[in-house]
N, C-alpha and C positions, 0 to 999 in steps of 0.2 A: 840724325842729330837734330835738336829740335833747333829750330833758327833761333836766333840774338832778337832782342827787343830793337825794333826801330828807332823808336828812340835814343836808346843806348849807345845802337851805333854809331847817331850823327854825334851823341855827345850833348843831347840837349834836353831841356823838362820837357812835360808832358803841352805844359801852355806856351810852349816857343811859337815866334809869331813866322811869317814868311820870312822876314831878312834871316830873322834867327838860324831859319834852315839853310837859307843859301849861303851865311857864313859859315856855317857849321858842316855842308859839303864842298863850297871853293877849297874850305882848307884840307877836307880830307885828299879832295882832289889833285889841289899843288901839289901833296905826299905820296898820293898813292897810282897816278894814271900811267899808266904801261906805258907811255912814249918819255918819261922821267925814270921808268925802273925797266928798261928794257931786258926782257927774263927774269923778269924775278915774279914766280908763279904766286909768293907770298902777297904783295903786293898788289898783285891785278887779282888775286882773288878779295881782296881787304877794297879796294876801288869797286868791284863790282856789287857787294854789299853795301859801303855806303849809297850806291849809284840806285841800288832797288830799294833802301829806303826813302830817299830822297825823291824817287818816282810816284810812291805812294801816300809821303806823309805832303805833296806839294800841292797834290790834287784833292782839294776840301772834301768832296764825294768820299772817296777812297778812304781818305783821313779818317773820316766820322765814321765809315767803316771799322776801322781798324782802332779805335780808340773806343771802340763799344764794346768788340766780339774778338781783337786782336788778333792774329795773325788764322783763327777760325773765320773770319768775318769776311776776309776776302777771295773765300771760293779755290779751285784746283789751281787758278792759272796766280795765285798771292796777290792781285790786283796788280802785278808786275809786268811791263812790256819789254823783254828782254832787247829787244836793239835798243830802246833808249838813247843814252847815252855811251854805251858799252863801246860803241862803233867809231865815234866820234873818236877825232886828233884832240891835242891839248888844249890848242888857241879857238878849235871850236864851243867845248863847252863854256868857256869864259866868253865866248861871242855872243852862245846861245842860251844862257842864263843869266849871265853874269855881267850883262851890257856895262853897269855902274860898277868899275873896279873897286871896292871898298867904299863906296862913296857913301853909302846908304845911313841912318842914324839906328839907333839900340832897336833890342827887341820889345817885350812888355816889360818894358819898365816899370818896378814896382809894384809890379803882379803878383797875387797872393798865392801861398803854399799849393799846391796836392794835397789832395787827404787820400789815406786809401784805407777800406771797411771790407773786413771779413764778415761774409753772409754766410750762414750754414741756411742750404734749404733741403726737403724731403725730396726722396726719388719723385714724389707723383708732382710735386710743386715745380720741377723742371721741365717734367714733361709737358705739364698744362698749363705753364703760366702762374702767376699770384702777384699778389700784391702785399708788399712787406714796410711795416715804419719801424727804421732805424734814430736812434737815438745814441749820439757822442757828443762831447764838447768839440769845439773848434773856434779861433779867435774873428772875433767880429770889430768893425773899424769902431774906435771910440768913441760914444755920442756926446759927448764932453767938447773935446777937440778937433768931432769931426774927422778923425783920421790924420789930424797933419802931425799930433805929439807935442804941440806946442803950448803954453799954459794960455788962460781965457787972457786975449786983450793983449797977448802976444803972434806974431808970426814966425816961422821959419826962414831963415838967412839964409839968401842962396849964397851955395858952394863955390869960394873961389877959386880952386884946384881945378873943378870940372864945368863953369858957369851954370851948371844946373842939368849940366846933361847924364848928370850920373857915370859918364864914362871919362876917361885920360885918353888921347890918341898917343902914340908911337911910332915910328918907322921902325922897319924890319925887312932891309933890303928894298925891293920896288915898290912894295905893298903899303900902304897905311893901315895900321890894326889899331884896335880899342879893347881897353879891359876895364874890371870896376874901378871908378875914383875910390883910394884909400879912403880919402879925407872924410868924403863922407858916408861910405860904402855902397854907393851906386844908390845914395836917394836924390844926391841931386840938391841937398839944402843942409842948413845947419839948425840946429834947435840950442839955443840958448838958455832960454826958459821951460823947461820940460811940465807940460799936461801931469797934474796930482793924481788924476782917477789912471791912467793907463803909463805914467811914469815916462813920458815920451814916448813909449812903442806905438802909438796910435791904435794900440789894437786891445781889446779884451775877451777873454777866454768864459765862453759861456755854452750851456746844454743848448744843443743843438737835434730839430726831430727834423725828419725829411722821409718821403714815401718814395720807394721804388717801383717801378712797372718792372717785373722778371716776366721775359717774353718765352712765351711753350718752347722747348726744346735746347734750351740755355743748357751748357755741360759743365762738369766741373772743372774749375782752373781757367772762365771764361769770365770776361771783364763788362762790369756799363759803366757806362764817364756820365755822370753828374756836372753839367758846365754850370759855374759859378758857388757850387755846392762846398769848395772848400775852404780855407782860409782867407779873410782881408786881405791887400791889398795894402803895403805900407802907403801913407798920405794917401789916403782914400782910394789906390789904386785898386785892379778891378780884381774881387775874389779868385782863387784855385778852381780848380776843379775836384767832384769826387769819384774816385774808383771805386766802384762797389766790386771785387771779387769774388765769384758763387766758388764758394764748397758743399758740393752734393753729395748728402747723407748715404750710406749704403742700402739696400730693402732685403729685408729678408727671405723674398721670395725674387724676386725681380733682378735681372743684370741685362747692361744697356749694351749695344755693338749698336756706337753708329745711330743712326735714326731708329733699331730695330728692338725691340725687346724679348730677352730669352728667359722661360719660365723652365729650371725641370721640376718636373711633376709623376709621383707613384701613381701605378692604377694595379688593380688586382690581377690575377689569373685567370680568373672567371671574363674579369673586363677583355682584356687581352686576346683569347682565346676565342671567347664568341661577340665580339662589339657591341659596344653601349655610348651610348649617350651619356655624357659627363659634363660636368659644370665645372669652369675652369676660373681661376680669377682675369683681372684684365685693369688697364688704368682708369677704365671707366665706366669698371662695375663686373660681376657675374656675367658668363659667356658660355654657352652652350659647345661642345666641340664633338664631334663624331668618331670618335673610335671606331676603325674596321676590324671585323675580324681575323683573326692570325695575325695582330699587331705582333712588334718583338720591340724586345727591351735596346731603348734607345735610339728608336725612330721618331722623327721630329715633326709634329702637322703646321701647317700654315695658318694664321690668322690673320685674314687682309685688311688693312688699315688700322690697325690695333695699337700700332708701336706707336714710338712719338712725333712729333708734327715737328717737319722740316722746319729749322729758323730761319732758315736766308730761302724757302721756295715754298711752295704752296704745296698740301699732302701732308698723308702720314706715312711710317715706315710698317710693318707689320711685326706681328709678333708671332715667336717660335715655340711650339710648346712640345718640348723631348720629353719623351714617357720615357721612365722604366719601371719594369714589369716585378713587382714584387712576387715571390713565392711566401705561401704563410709556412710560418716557424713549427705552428702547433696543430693538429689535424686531429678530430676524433674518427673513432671505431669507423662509424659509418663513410666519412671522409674517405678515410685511408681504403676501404672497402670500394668504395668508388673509380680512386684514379688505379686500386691495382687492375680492374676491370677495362678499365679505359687505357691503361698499358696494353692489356692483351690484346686489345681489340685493334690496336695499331697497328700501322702499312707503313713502311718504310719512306715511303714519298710522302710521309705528312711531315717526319722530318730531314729537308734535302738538306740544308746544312751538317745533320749530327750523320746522315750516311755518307756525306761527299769526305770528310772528315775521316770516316773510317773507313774509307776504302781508299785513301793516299798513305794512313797510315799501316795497313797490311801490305798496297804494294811498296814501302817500305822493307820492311821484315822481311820480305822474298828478296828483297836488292844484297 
């Protein structure tokens, strides 16, 4: 089963900042840590998830890992250290993370959308790398208003619900929590006078170009994050991010396993039978390959370094090229004159497969 988005599971956007996360796991935490659900396998499995995202999206390294290449990006071991937190009592992780019991203030505030761009690229453009300019709309802070939505020669009124901090605190049993002020929907200000060119939104919606690096050996349904590439930022706050998602086109001749590329490929009878020299394609170009003789249909040769070039290591994978052996359809006089000759001329050991064959099937017929 493929695993859940990191993200997802803490419950939080893509540009959550560090508090974001650690509020977004104390809470899973309170709910889910085995010394609050004693036996309950549902539960310490659902802790143990939030606990491996939370190890990985906390560590910026990791993070930018996985926010490029996703859950591809971080290698056999998921960039996850299974005793983590796993091991730990209840009043430890709140010791060991969570020093400032709720005390901390919002996450980005006012931080602009995600975008997320469907790329289609060619088999060979995965394999080697390219370079691609995409082009969509996305909203940019008003240059009118500068981003606050206020008309010229007017300001924003801070919010008296929230004094400005975008959020309402609450109790909830021992905890202090926070969630968006109504009043002003977590901006933090009031706009009285609303900006003509962006109507108050602080933002306008305009064609947007931007160039992507696709690094060799990127797969399909593999992600790169664009930091700052997506949406403004209400009141001038600081752009989204973009996700460029690769969808890689199929090849007509070519299919990928892994770093390795697999060609099948026809060769003659003639080929097969007495070996030749044959030209075979490749990601980078024409390649000569040796057929032996007494090849048979659907034996696979090696070609080292051929395949595609590791994304997270240095190297390429190789490529496998499986013959099968065509027989021709059509045969003239002289032809046909030929192989009945090279029939007779035959010793049973030139074919061990079709004798071993029929001497299990005769001691059969005696059983």
């Amino acid at each position: 089963m493929a695993k859940k988005d990191y993200y997802e599971v803490l419950g939080v956007s893509r540009g959550a900042s560090e508090e974001d996360l650690k509020k977004a796991f104390r809470k899973l935490a309170i709910q889910y840590h085995p010394d609050k659900n004693p036996g309950d396998k549902k539960a310490e499995e659902a802790f143990k998830e939030a606990n491996e995202a939370y190890q990985v999206l906390s560590e910026p390294k990791k993070r930018g890992m996985y926010d490029q290449f996703g859950h591809a990006g971080m290698g056999a071991g998921g960039g996850f250290d299974p005793s983590g937190f796993a091991g730990g009592s209840f009043s430890d992780i709140f010791d060991n993370i969570f020093g400032d019991i709720f005390g901390g203030g919002g996450g980005r505030q006012g931080g602009g959308v995600d975008l997320r761009y469907n790329l289609e690229i060619t088999f060979e453009e995965a394999a080697l790398g390219v370079e691609k300019k995409i082009n969509f709309e996305k909203e940019f802070s008003c240059e009118t208003c500068t981003g606050s939505g206020a008309k010229a020669g007017t300001r924003p009124q801070t919010c008296k619900s929230c004094r400005g901090t975008g959020q309402v605190k609450f109790n909830q049993g021992f905890f202090t929590l926070a969630r968006t002020c109504p009043q002003c929907a977590g901006r933090g200000a009031i706009i009285e006078s609303k900006c003509s060119n962006c109507r108050g939104s602080g933002t306008i919606k305009k064609p947007h170009t931007v160039n992507v690096t696709i690094p060799a050996g990127i797969d399909n349904d593999q992600r790169i994050r664009l930091r700052g590439q997506g949406e403004a930022g209400d009141a001038g706050g600081n752009s989204g991010d973009l996700y460029v998602l690769i969808k890689v086109l199929e090849h007509p001749l070519f299919k990928r396993e892994g770093e390795h590329v697999v060609l099948d490929m026809p060769i003659t009878f003639a080929q097969a039978a007495l070996g030749a020299e044959i030209e075979v394609p490749s990601l980078t170009g024409p390649c000569k390959l040796d057929i032996k003789s007494g090849t048979q249909s659907g034996e696979t040769f090696r070609m080292r370094g051929k395949g595609i070039k590791r994304l997270n290591g240095s190297g390429h994978g190789d490529q496998f090229v499986r013959v099968t052996v065509e027989i021709p359809k059509h045969l003239t006089s002289k032809q046909k004159d030929l192989l009945k000759q090279f029939a007779n001329d035959e010793k049973p050991e030139a074919h061990p497969g079709v004798t071993n064959f029929l001497k299990k099937f005769k001691d059969i017929l005696r059983t």
